[in-house]
Every structure is written in C-alpha cells, then in structure tokens.
C-alpha positions as CSV (number, residue, x, y, z in Angstrom):
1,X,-13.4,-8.9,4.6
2,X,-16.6,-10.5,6.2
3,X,-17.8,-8.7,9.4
4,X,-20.0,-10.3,11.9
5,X,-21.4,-8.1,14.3
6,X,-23.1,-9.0,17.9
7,X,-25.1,-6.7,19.6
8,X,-27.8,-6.6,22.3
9,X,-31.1,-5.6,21.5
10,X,-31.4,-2.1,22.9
11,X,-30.6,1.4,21.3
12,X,-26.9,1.4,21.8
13,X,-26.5,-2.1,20.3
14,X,-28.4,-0.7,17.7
15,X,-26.4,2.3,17.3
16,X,-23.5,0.5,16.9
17,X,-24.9,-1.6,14.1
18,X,-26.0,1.7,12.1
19,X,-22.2,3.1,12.7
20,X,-20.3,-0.4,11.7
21,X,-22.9,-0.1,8.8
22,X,-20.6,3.0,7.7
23,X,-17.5,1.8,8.0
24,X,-18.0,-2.0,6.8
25,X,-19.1,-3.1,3.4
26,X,-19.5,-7.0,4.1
27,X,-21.6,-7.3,7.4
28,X,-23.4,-9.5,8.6
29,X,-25.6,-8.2,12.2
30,X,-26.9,-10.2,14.6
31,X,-29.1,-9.2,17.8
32,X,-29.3,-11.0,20.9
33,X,-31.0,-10.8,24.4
34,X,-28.8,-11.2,27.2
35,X,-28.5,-14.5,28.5
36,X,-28.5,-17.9,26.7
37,X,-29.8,-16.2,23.8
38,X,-26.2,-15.0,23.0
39,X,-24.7,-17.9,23.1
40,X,-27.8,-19.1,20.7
41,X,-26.4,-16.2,18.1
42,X,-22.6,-17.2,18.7
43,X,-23.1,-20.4,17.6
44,X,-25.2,-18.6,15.1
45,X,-22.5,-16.2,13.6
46,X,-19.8,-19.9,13.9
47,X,-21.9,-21.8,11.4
48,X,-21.8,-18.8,9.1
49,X,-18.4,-18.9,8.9
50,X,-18.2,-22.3,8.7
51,X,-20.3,-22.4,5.7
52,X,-18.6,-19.2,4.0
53,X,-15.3,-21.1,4.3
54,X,-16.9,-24.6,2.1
55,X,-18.3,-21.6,-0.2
C-alpha cells in the first residue's frame, strides 16, 4: 500500500512524518505552508496517484 502523507511545515508536522516513517514502508511526504500552498501539494499528492495507477 502507497501512503501519501500531508503535513505542515513546523515540528509537529514533522514529527508526524518521522512516526508514519515507522509504521509505513511505501510513503510518500509532502510539506505544505498553510494557505494556498496546500491546496498546491493536494493537487500535488492527486497527480501522483494518477500516474501510479497508468504505472
């Protein structure tokens, strides 16, 4: 299974990605400012699925 993980970039966004780390073998992470730049790494994370599924 293929994780994609969201976070903001600050230390508990950070944190998070180090613990998903541990329990996930396929991730992907992504960090994101608050504001439009989330929506930026949504559609992001949605074209990398989209191209996982032709693969």
């Amino acid at each position: 299974m293929q994780v994609y993980h969201l976070s903001h970039i600050d230390l508990d966004g950070y944190a998070c990605q180090l613990v998903s780390k541990q329990f996930f073998k396929n991730i992907q992470c992504y960090n994101a400012n608050y504001g439009r730049e989330v929506s930026a790494r949504i559609y992001e994370i949605l074209n990398a699925i989209a191209q996982s599924k032709e693969n």
